[in-house]
C-alpha positions, -999 to +999 in steps of 0.1 A: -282+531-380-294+495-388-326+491-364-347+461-362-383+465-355-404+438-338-441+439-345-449+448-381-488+458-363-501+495-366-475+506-344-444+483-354-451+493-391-456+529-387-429+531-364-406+511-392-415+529-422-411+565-406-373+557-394-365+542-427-377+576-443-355+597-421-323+575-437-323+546-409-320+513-425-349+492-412-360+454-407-395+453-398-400+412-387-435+396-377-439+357-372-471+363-399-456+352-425-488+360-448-481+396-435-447+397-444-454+383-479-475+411-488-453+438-472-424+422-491-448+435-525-456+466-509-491+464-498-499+474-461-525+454-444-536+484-426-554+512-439-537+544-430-537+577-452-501+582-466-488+546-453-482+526-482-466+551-505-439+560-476-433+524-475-434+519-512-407+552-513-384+530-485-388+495-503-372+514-537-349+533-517-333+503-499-340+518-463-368+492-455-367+454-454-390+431-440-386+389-425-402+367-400-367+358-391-354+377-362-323+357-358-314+369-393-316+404-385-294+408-354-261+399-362-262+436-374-282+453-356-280+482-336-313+491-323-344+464-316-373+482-311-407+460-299-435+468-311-456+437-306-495+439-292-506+438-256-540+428-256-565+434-227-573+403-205-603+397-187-600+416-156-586+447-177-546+441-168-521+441-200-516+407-216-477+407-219-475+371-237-456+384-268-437+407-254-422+378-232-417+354-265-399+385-279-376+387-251-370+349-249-365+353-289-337+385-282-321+369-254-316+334-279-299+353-309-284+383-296-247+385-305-238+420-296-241+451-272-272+462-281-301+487-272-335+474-270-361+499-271-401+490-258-429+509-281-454+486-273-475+501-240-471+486-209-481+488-173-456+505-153-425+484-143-423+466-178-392+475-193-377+466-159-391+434-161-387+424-196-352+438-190-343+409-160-361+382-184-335+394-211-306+395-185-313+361-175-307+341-206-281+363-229-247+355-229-222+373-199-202+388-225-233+408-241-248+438-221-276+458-232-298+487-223-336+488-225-352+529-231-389+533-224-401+553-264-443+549-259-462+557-291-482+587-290-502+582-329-538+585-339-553+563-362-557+579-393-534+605-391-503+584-375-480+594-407-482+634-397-481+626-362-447+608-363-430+638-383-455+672-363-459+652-330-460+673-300-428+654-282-408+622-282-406+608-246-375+584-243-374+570-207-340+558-198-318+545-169-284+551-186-278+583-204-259+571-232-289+549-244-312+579-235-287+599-262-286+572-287-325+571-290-320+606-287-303+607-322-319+582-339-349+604-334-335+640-341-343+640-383-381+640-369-374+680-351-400+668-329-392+680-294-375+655-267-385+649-230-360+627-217-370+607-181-366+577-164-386+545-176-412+541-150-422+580-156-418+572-199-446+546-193-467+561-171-469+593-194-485+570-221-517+554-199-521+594-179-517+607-214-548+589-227-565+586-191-569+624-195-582+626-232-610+598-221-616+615-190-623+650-213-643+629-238-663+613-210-668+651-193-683+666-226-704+637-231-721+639-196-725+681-201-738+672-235-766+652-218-774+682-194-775+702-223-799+683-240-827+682-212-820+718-203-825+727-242-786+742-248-761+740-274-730+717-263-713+729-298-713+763-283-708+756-244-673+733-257-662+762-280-669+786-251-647+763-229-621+760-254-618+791-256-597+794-222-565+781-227-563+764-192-594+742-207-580+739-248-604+732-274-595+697-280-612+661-269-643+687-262-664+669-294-699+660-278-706+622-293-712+585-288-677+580-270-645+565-276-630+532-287-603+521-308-575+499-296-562+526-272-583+546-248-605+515-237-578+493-232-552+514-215-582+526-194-590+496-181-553+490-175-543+518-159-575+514-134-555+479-128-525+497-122-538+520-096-556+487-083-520+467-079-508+497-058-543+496-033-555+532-051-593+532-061-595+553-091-628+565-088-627+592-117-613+569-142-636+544-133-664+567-139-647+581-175-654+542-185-690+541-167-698+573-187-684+560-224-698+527-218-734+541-217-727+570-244-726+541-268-759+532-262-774+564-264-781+566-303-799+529-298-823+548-270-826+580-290-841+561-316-864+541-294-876+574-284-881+588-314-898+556-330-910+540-300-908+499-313-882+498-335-893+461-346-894+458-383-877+492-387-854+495-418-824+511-398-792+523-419-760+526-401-735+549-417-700+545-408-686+510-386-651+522-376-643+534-346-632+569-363-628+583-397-594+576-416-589+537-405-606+505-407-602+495-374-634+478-354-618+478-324-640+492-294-662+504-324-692+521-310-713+504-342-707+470-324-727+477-296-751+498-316-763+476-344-765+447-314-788+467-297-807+472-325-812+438-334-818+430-301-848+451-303-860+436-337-847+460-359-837+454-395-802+468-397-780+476-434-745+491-430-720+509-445-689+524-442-665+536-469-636+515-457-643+490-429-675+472-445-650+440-451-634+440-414-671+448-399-682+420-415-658+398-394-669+418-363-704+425-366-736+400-360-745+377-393-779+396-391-766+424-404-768+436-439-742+456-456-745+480-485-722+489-509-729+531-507-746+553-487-776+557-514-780+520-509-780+523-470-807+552-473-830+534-496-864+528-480-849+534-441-871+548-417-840+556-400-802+564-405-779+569-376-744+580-380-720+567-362-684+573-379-680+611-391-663+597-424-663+628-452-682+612-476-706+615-446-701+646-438-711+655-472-741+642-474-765+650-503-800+655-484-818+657-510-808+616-519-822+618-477-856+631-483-859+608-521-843+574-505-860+570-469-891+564-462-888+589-433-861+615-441-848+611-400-811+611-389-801+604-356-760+619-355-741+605-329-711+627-342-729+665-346-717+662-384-735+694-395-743+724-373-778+729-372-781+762-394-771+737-423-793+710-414-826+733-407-839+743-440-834+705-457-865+699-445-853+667-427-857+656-390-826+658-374-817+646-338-779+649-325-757+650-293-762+676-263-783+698-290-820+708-299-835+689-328-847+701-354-876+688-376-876+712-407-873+744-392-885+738-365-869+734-335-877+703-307-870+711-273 
């Protein structure tokens, strides 16, 4: 089919690419046209493992075009999907500004039945909405149908989770639109839960509610665990081990954040809010990661007492391994902290040292590798479980600092490896370890 995607973000471009590589012929179009330049030559402005050769394969095959026009992309269209942002406000509630100019922009150039499909997430009642601003301004011999399709990806590892996801939710009011997406979607062999809309988009914000809320519940046993002298590693692989429970989400750390679980969150709490229901638990899910990303700023305070004129090197700035995406990045709040307390702080991550530098205070320093970030520390917190970090040479630990301690606010090594390196190591929900022995 020839499908038109709006949005050439993380979502829109994914979302493009993958249905041009199961032999859809694809228009991604974003109004950036300094975006759409460099994805004409075949460079993604997103880092995301397996990405740009996909869309390199798509380019060459003819499957995949991209424009900022969408006027010149609908005469033969058969399928618009939108993909454009929804940014938090203030108060926590979706920001649906350019998902209403893209509606305004369909309803202006549409020329034939069409289906219009919403990937971006939305609060519930969206497509419904977005439908009746459509409905209002399109000519009375045009109909169209608007199908729910929310975006279930993790950063880093979108690719694989678009062709080995764990469903394909298409939320529909008519069934023949429901069966079209249906098809456009059956090369994936991903499995299909068909629904109405307002149950498509409420799977997306419960969906993620309940990962935070598991995130947020490890955290809180990891702390108990800590003053009580146990091993969260073993208590979450003891819990995973009943299948009512699962083992995943159960990683003990310094929280969440990313574009996704903060935001949607925040907006589902507004949701609940809009229909006069106090959502106490999610409310405390976002009390408990809010504070988890301080913890690695107290733990060193602690351990150091001042940490004024400390050399402090923060290894890893993304908000997880695999992307270079600052969003809700727990090393925002982290090295502020730190600096707030008069700490000297040098970064670096493998990927996101160039976007960080956008994000991150002027007062912090960035290194170029890890061995640089090390050198003459008294101090090394990680914060992003990047491989290259996970692989960690501690012998370049003991030689570089001035103080071979680490403070891991991801439990990057189990503590058998970490005990004979004869450095001091602190982590989350777990005894510490200084040589071999062990801190309770």
């Amino acid at each position: 089919m020839n499908i038109t995607v709006v949005g050439a973000g993380y979502v829109g471009l994914v979302t493009g690419v993958s249905l041009a590589d199961i032999g859809h012929y694809v228009t991604c179009v974003d109004v950036n046209k300094d975006k759409i330049a460099k994805l004409k030559e075949g460079l993604s402005p997103i880092h995301e493992p397996g990405l740009e050769s996909l869309m390199l394969k798509n380019i060459d095959d003819n499957r995949l075009s991209f424009t900022s026009s969408l006027k010149e992309c609908l005469k033969d269209t058969d399928i618009i999907y939108i993909a454009v942002g929804t940014p938090q406000n203030k108060d926590g509630t979706a920001n649906l500004n350019f998902l209403e100019i893209v509606a305004e922009d369909i309803a202006m150039n549409i020329s034939k039945d069409i289906v219009i499909v919403i990937k971006s997430t939305v609060p519930v009642g969206t497509n419904e909405y977005i439908g009746e601003l459509i409905k209002a301004k399109i000519p009375k011999d045009i109909s169209f149908d608007i199908v729910s399709n929310p975006e279930f990806l993790r950063e880093g590892s979108a690719i694989n989770d678009t062709f080995n996801g764990d469903r394909i939710v298409i939320g529909a009011e008519n069934d023949k639109a429901a069966s079209i997406i249906e098809q456009v979607n059956k090369p994936f062999s991903v499995p299909i839960f068909k629904t109405d809309i307002r149950s498509a988009e409420m799977i997306k914000y419960a969906s993620n509610a309940f990962l935070a809320t598991k995130i947020s519940f490890i955290n809180e046993i990891s702390t108990i665990c800590e003053k009580l002298g146990a091993n969260v590693d073993d208590v979450a692989k003891g819990m995973g081990k009943d299948k009512r429970v699962g083992n995943q989400f159960l990683n003990a750390g310094i929280g969440y954040g990313g574009s996704c679980f903060p935001k949607d969150t925040n907006a589902l709490v507004q949701i609940a809010g809009g229909v006069q229901h106090d959502f106490n638990l999610l409310k405390a899910v976002i009390n408990v990661n809010n504070n988890q990303q301080t913890l690695l700023v107290e733990k060193a305070r602690q351990r150091l007492g001042s940490l004024k004129g400390m050399r402090i090197a923060l290894l890893g700035l993304a908000f997880k391994p695999n992307t270079d995406d600052m969003r809700e990045a727990a090393s925002i709040v982290i090295s502020t902290g730190l600096l707030q307390e008069g700490a000297e702080v040098i970064a670096y991550d493998p990927i996101a040292n160039e976007v960080a530098k956008h994000v991150l205070s002027e007062k912090v320093q960035f290194a170029n590798s890890i061995n640089d970030a090390l050198t003459e520390a008294n101090l090394a917190l990680i914060i992003t479980e990047w491989r290259e970090i996970i692989e960690l040479d501690f012998n370049n630990v003991r030689r570089l600092m001035i103080d071979p301690i680490i403070i891991d606010g991801r439990n990057c090594f189990s503590l058998d490896m970490v005990k004979d390196k004869g450095i001091e190591y602190h982590s989350v929900g777990r005894p510490a370890l200084k040589g071999e022995s062990v801190l309770i």
